[in-house]
C-alpha atoms as a printed R data frame, in Angstrom:
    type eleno elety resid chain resno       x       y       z
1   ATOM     1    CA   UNK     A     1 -14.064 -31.463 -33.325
2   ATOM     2    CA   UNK     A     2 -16.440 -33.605 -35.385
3   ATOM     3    CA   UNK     A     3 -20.240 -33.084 -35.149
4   ATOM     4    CA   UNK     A     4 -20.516 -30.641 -32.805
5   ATOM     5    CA   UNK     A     5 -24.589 -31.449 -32.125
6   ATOM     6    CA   UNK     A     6 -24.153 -35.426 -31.669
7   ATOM     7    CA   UNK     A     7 -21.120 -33.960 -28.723
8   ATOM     8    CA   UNK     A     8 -23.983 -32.051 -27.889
9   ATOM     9    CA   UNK     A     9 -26.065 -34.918 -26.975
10  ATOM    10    CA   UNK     A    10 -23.845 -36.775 -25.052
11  ATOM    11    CA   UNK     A    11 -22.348 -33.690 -22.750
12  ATOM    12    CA   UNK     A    12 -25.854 -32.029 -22.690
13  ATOM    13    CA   UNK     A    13 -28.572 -34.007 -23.229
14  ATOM    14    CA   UNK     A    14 -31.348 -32.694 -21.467
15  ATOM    15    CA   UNK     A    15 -30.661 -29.122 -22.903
16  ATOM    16    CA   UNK     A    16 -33.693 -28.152 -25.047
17  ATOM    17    CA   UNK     A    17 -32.746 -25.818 -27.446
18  ATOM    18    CA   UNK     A    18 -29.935 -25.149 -26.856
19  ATOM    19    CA   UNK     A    19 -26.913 -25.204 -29.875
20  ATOM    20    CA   UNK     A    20 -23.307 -25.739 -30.002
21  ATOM    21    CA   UNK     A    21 -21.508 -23.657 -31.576
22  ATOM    22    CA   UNK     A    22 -17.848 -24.815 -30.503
23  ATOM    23    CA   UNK     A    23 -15.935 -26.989 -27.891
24  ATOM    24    CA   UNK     A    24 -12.335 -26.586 -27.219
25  ATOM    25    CA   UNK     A    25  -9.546 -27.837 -25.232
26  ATOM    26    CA   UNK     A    26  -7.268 -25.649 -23.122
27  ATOM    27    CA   UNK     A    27  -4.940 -26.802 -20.235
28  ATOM    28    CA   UNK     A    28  -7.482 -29.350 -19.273
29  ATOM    29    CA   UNK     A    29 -10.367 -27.444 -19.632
30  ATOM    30    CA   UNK     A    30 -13.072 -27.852 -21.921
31  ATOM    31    CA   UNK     A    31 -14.671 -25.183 -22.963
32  ATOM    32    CA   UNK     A    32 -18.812 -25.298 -24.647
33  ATOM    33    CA   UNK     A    33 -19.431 -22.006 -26.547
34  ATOM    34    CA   UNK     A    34 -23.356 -22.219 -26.869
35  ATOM    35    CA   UNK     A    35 -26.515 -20.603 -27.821
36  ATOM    36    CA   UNK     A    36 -30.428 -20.575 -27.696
37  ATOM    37    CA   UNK     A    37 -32.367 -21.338 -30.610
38  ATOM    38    CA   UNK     A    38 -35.623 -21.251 -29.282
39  ATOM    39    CA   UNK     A    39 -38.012 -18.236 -31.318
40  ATOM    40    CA   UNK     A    40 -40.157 -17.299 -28.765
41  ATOM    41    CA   UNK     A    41 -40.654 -17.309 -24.941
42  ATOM    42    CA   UNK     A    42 -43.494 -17.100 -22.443
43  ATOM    43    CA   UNK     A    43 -43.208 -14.144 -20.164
44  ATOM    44    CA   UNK     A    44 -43.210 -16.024 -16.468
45  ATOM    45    CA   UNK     A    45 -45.279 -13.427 -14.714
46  ATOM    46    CA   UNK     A    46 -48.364 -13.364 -17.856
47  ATOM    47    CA   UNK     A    47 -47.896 -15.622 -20.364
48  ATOM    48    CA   UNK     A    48 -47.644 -13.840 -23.061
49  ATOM    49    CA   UNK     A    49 -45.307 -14.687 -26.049
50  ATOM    50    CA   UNK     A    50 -42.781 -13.240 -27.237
51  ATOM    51    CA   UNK     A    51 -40.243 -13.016 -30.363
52  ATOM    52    CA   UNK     A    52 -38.968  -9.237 -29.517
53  ATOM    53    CA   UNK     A    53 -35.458  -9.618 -28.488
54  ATOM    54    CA   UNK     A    54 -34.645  -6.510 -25.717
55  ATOM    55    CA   UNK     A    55 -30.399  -7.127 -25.590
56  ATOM    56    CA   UNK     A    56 -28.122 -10.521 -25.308
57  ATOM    57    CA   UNK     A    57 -25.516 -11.111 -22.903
58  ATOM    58    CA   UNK     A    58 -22.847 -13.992 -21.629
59  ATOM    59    CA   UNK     A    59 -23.471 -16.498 -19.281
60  ATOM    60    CA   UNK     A    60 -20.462 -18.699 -17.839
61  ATOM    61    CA   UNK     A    61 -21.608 -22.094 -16.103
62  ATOM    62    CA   UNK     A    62 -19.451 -24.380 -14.474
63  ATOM    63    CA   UNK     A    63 -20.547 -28.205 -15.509
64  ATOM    64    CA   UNK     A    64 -19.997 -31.814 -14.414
65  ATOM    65    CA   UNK     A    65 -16.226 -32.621 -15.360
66  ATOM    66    CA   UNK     A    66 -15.534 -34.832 -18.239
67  ATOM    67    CA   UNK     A    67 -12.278 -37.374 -18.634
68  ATOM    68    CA   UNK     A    68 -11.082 -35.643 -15.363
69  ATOM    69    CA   UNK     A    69 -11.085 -32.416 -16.435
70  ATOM    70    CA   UNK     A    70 -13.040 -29.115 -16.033
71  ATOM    71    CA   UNK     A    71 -16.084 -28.333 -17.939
72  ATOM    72    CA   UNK     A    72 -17.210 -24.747 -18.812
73  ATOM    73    CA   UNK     A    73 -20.108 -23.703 -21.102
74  ATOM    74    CA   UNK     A    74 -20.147 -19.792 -22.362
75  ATOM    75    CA   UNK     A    75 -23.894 -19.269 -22.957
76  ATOM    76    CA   UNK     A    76 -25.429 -16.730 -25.108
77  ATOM    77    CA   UNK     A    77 -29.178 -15.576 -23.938
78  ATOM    78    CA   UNK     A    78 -30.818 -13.332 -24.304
79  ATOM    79    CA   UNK     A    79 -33.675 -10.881 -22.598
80  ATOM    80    CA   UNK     A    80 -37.151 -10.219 -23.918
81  ATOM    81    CA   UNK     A    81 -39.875  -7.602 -23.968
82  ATOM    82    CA   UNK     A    82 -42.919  -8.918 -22.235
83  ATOM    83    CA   UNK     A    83 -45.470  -6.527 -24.589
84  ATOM    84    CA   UNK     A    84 -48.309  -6.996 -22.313
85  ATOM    85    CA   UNK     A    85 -50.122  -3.955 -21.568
86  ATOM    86    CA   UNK     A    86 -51.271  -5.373 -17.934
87  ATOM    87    CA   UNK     A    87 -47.851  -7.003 -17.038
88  ATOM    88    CA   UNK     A    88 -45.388  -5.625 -14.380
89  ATOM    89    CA   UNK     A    89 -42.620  -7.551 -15.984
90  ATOM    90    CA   UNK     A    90 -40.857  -5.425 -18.707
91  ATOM    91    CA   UNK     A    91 -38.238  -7.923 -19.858
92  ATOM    92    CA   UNK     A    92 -37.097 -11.160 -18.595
93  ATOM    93    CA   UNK     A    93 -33.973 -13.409 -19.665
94  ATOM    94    CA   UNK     A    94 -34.404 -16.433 -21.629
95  ATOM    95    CA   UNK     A    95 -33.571 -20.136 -19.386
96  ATOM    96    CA   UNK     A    96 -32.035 -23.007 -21.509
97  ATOM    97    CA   UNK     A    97 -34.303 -26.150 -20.361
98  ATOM    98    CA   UNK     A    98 -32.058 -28.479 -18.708
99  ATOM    99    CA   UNK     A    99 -29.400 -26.468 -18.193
100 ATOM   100    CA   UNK     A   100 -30.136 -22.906 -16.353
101 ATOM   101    CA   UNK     A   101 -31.801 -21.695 -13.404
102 ATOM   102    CA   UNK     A   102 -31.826 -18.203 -12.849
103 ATOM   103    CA   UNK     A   103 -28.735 -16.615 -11.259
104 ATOM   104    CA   UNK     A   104 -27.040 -20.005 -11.282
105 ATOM   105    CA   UNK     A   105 -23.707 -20.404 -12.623
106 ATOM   106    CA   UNK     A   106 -23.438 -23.750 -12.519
107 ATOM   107    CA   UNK     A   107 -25.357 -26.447 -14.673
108 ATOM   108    CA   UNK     A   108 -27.300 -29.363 -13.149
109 ATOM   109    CA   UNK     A   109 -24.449 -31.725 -13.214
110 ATOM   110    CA   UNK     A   110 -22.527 -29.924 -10.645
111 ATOM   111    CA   UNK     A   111 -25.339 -29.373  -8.387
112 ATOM   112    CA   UNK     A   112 -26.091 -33.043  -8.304
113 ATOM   113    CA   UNK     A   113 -22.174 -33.834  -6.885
């Protein structure tokens, strides 16, 4: 489907760091199969950073339609190790900037209809 990060832009553009890996059509429904890029994270409880990846999982976020139909972006995240000795927070999951909230599962363009 052509340049898959200039789509990118236009159907997420405040999404920092986040890569497209595909888009397809089905019955009306476009589908955004996506991933993180970003190295390292700040744990939210100390601030520590880290690069240790603990596991990776699937998110699936509804998304503001486009050309009348349904959007739907399949996320790959993943969790990290905090590795701070003082920290309560073992691991935490990774947010795309612009796109996820935690336990949302839909992206900022539905929530603003």
């Amino acid at each position: 489907m052509g340049n898959l990060s200039a789509l990118k832009e236009m159907l997420f553009p405040d999404a920092v760091g986040m890569v497209l890996d595909r888009l397809t059509e089905m019955d009306g429904m476009v589908v955004a199969e996506a991933h993180s890029a970003v190295p390292e994270l700040i744990c939210p409880d100390c601030a520590t950073v880290s690069r240790r990846v603990h596991s990776r999982y699937g998110r699936r976020l509804a998304e503001y339609p486009v050309g009348g139909g349904q959007v739907v972006v399949k996320l790959g995240v993943r969790r990290f190790f905090c590795d701070a000795a003082g920290c309560g927070r073992r691991t935490f999951v990774e947010q795309v900037e612009g796109l996820t909230t935690r336990y949302a599962r839909a992206g900022p363009g539905v929530k603003t209809l």
